[in-house]
N, C-alpha and C positions, 0 to 999 in steps of 0.2 A: 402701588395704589396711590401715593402721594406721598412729598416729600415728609422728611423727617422731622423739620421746622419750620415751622410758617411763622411769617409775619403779617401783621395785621392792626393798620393803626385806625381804632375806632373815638368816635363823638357821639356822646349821647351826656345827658343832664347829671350835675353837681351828685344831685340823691339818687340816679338811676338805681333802680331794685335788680335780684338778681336776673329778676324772668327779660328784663329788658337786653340785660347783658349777656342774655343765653339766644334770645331772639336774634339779635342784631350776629352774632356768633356764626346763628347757622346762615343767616344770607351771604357773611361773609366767606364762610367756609364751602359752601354749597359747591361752588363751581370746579374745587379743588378732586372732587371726591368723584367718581366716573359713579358707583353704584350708587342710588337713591336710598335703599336700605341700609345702607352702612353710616353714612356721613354721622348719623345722629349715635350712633356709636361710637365713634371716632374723636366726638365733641365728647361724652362722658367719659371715655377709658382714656383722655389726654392731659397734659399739665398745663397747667395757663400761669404765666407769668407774665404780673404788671411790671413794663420797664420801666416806665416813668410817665410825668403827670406833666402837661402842660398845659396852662388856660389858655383857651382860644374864644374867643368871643363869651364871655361868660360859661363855656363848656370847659370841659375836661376829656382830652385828647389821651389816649389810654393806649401804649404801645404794646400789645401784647405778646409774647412768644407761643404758641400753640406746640408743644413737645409731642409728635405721633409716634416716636419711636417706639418700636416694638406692639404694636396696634396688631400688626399681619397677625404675628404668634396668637394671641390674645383671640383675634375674633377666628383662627382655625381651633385654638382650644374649648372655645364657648360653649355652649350648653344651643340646641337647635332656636332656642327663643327669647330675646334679650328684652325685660320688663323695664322701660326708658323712666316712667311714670306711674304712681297711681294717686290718684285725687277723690276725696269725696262731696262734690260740692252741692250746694242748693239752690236752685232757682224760684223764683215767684210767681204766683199765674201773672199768665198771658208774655213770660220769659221768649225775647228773640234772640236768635244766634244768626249773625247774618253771614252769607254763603262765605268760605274759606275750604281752605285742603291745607293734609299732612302728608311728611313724606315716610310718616309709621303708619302705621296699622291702629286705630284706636278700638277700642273694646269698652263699650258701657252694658251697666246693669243697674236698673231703673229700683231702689230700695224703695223708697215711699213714692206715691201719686202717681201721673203720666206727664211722658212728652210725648213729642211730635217731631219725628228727626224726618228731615228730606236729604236724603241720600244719592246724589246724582238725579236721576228721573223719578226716583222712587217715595213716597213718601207714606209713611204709613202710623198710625197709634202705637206706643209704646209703653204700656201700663205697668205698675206693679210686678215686679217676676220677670219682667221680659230682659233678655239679653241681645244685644245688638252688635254686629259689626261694619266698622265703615277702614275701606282698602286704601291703602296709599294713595294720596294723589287723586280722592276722588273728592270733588265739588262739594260740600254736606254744608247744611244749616238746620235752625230748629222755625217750627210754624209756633205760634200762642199756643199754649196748653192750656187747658182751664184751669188746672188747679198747679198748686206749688210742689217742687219734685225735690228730689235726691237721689243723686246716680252715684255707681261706682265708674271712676273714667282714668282707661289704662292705657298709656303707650307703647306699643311693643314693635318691637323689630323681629322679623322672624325669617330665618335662616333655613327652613329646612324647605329644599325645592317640594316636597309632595304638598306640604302643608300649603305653600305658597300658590303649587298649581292648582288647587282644590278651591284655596279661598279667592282667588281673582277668577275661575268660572264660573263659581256662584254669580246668581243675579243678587246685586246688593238688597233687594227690598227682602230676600230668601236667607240672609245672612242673619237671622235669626231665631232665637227660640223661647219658649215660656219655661220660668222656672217648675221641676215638677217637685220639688221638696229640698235639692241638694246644691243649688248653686248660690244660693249666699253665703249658704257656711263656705265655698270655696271662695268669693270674694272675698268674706271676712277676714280669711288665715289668708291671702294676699297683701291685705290692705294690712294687715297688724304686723308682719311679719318682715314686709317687703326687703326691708334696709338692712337684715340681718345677714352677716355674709358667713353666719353657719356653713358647711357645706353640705351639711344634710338639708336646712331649710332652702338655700340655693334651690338641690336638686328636687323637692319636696314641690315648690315655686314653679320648675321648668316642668315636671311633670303634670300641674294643677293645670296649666295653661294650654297645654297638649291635649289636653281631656276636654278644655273648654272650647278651643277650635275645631278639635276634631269634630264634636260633637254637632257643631253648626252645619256640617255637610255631610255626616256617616248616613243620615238614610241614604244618600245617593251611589255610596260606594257596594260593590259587586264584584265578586272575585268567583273563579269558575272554581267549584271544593267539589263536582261532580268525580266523588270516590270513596273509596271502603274503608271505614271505619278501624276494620279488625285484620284487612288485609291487606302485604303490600301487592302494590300495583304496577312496580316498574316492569315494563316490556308490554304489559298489558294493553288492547286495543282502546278507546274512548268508548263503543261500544259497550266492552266488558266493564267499565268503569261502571258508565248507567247502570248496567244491569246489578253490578254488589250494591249501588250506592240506594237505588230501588230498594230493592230486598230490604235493605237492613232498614229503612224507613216506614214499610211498609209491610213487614212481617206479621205482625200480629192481625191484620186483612186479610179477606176470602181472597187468598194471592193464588194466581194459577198461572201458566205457560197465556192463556188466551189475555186473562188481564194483563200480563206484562207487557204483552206485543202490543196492545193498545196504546198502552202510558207510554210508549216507549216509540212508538208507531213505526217498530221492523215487523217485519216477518217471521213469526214465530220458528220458522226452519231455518234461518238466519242467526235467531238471535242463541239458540240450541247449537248450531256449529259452531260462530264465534267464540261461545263461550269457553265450549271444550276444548278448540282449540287451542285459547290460552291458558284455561286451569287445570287441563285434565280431568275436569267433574262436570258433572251435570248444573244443569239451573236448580233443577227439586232437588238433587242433592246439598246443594248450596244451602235454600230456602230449609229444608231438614236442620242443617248447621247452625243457621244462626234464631231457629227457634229452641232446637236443644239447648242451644247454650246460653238463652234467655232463660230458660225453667230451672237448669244448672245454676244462675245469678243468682235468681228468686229464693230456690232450695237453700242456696249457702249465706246468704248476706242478709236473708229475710224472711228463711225459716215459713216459707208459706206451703199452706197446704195442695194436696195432689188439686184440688179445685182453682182455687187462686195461680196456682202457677202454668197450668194447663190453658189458661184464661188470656195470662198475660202471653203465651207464647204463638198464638195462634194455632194451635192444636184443637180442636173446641171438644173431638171427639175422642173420650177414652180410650179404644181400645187404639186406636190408630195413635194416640200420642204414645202409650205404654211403648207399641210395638217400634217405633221412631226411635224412644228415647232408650230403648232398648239394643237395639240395632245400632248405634253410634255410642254408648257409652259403657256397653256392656252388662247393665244390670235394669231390673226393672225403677221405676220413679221412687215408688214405694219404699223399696229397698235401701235405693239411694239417699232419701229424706228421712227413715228413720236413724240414717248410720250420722248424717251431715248436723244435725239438730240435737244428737249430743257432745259435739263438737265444741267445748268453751268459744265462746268468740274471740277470745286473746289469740288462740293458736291457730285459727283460720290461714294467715296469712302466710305463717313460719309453712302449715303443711303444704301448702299448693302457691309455693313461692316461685316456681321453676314454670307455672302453666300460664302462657298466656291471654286465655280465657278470662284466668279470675282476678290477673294482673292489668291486665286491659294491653298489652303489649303489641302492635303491632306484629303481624309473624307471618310465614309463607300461607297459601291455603291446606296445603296438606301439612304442616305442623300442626295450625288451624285444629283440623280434625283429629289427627295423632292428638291433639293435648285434650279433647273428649276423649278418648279414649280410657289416657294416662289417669285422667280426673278419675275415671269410672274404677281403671283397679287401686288406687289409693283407698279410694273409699269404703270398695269389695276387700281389702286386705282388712280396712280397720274395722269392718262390719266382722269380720272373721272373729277378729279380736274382742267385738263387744260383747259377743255372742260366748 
C-alpha cells in the first residue's frame, strides 16, 4: 500500500492549530496512498513524530516521521465503516460554504432550522429532520439559508463494497431522507459516544451507521424471495415456486385453479402438471394445506372460535371447512378446539415441539402434511384423555 515511513518536512505558522496541521498532512500524504478511501485512514491509525524545529523565514519547519506500519492489519480487521469525524456546528442566516470536495463520504443531519446544500448539480432544501449525504470527491457548497442552522457533520470512510456500490448510484440530490421520529436519537448516541473505544460502543457506532446508509437507498433494493414460506424448494421449478409463494399470500381469497392462472398468466393445464410433477400433490390440495394449518394456528395460539378461524382460513363455508379440516387432520374443527383450548399455554410448545407446523420449521411438502396429521392424533389422544 505504501511505505512503512514517510518523511515529510512541512511549513506552516509559529501557532498553526491542529486542523491546519491535519490539512497540510493530507495534501502531503495524498499522493502516497493509491486508494482515496483509505489515505484519511492511514493519517489517523498512524504515529507522527516531530523531528525537529527549524526557523525559516519567521516559520517553523517541522520534520515529521509518518510511522504506517502495520496499517494493512488494522484496516483488514476494521469494522465495514470507519467514523474519521463528527462535529456539531452552527451557522447564521444567509451562512455560505463555498464550493470544495472530500476524499470521505460526509453525512449531515440538519438539528435546528435549514440549509441549502448544492451537491454536484443538485441542490435542494434541507430542513429540520432531514438527513443528507454527500460522496467522495463530489463538488458541494451551501446557498444562504434564511435562517440560522445546526447540523450533525460526520466523516466517514466506508469499506464495505455493497454499501459503496449503492451509495455512489444514488443520484446525490436522492441521497436523502426526512427524520421520521428515530434518527437524532441515533446521531445523538454518535456524537456523545463517538471517542469511546468500548468495544461494544465501537460495534454499537458501526452498526448505528449501517442502518443510517442503508436506509438512504433500501427503498430501491429488490431481491427475488418468489418462494414458500413453509416449504422447502430445492429442485423445485420457478414455476412451482410462484405457485407455493401465491397461495400462501393469497389464501384466505376466493382462490381457485382459474384465479391462479390469471395471477400467474400459465395455463391452468400447465400450471396443474408442473406442479405435480415437482410435489406429487395437487394445487387444491396444497391450497387445502396451507388453509388447514392457518385454522390449526388460530385454534392453538389464539383459542379462536369455529367462526373466527374458518374466517381467517379462507374456508368461508362450514361444511366444506369441517369436511377439509377433517380429511387432513383427522378429527372434526370442533373437536379439535374443544381439546387445544384446555391446553395451559405453558405446555403448548413442549407438546407439539417435534411438528413443523406450529414450530414454523421449514420441512419437505409431505412432512408438511404428515405433521397435520401428527397434530390431529396428539390432540385426538389427549381429547381421549380429557374426556
Amino acid at each position: 500500500m505504501c511505505e512503512s515511513l514517510l518523511v515529510f518536512q512541512l511549513f506552516f505558522p509559529f501557532k498553526a492549530d491542529q486542523q491546519m496541521v491535519f490539512i497540510d498532512l493530507q495534501r502531503k500524504i495524498r499522493p502516497f496512498i493509491s486508494n482515496p478511501f483509505l489515505f484519511l485512514f492511514c493519517i489517523s491509525h498512524s504515529t507522527f513524530t516531530c523531528k525537529e524545529y527549524v526557523p525559516v523565514s519567521g516559520k517553523i519547519a517541522r520534520q515529521i516521521f509518518v510511522n504506517l506500519s502495520g496499517t494493512r492489519k488494522r484496516i483488514d480487521d476494521m469494522d465495514n465503516i470507519e467514523l474519521m469525524w463528527i462535529n456539531r456546528p452552527s451557522t447564521p442566516p444567509g451562512h455560505i460554504q463555498q464550493p470544495h470536495s472530500h476524499s470521505c463520504y460526509q453525512l449531515y443531519y440538519v438539528l435546528e432550522g435549514e440549509t441549502a446544500p448544492v451537491i454536484g448539480p443538485h441542490s435542494f432544501s434541507a430542513p429540520q429532520g432531514c438527513c443528507y449525504l454527500i460522496p467522495p470527491l463530489v463538488e458541494h457548497c451551501t446557498h444562504p439559508a434564511p435562517q440560522a442552522a445546526k447540523v450533525y457533520e460526520l466523516k466517514l470512510i466506508v469499506h464495505d463494497p455493497f454499501l459503496n456500490q449503492h451509495l455512489s448510484d444514488a443520484p446525490s440530490a436522492l441521497c436523502a431522507m426526512q427524520d421520521d421520529g428515530h434518527l437524532q436519537a441515533v446521531f445523538d448516541y454518535i456524537y456523545e459516544n463517538w471517542l469511546s473505544t468500548d468495544p461494544q460502543n465501537v460495534r454499537n457506532i458501526n452498526n448505528l451507521l449501517n442502518y443510517l446508509l442503508l436506509r438512504l437507498f433500501i427503498k430501491d433494493l429488490h431481491y427475488a424471495n418468489i418462494t414458500s414460506h413453509f416449504i422447502e424448494t430445492s429442485g423445485f421449478s420457478p414455476t412451482t415456486c410462484k405457485i407455493l409463494h401465491y397461495i400462501e399470500h393469497h389464501f384466505a381469497e376466493d382462490l381457485s385453479l382459474d384465479h391462479l392462472s390469471q395471477a400467474l398468466s400459465y395455463n391452468k393445464s400447465y400450471l396443474c402438471k408442473i406442479f405435480r410433477q415437482d410435489t406429487k400433490h395437487t394445487i387444491v390440495d396444497y391450497i387445502h394445506f396451507v388453509r388447514i394449518r392457518q385454522a390449526i394456528i388460530h385454534f392453538v395460539f389464539y383459542g379462536d372460535d369455529l367462526f373466527s378461524a374458518r374466517e381467517c382460513s379462507g374456508l368461508f363455508i362450514p361444511g366444506h371447512f369441517s369436511r377439509i379440516f377433517k380429511e387432513l387432520v383427522g378429527m372434526t374443527p370442533q373437536r379439535f378446539r374443544n381439546a387445544v383450548v384446555q391446553i395451559p399455554h405453558d405446555e403448548l410448545h413442549s407438546l407439539f415441539a417435534n411438528e413443523p407446523i406450529i414450530t414454523y420449521r421449514i420441512c419437505s411438502i409431505d412432512d408438511a402434511f404428515h405433521s397435520l396429521r401428527s397434530i390431529g392424533q396428539i390432540v385426538y389422544e389427549l381429547n381421549l384423555r380429557q374426556e
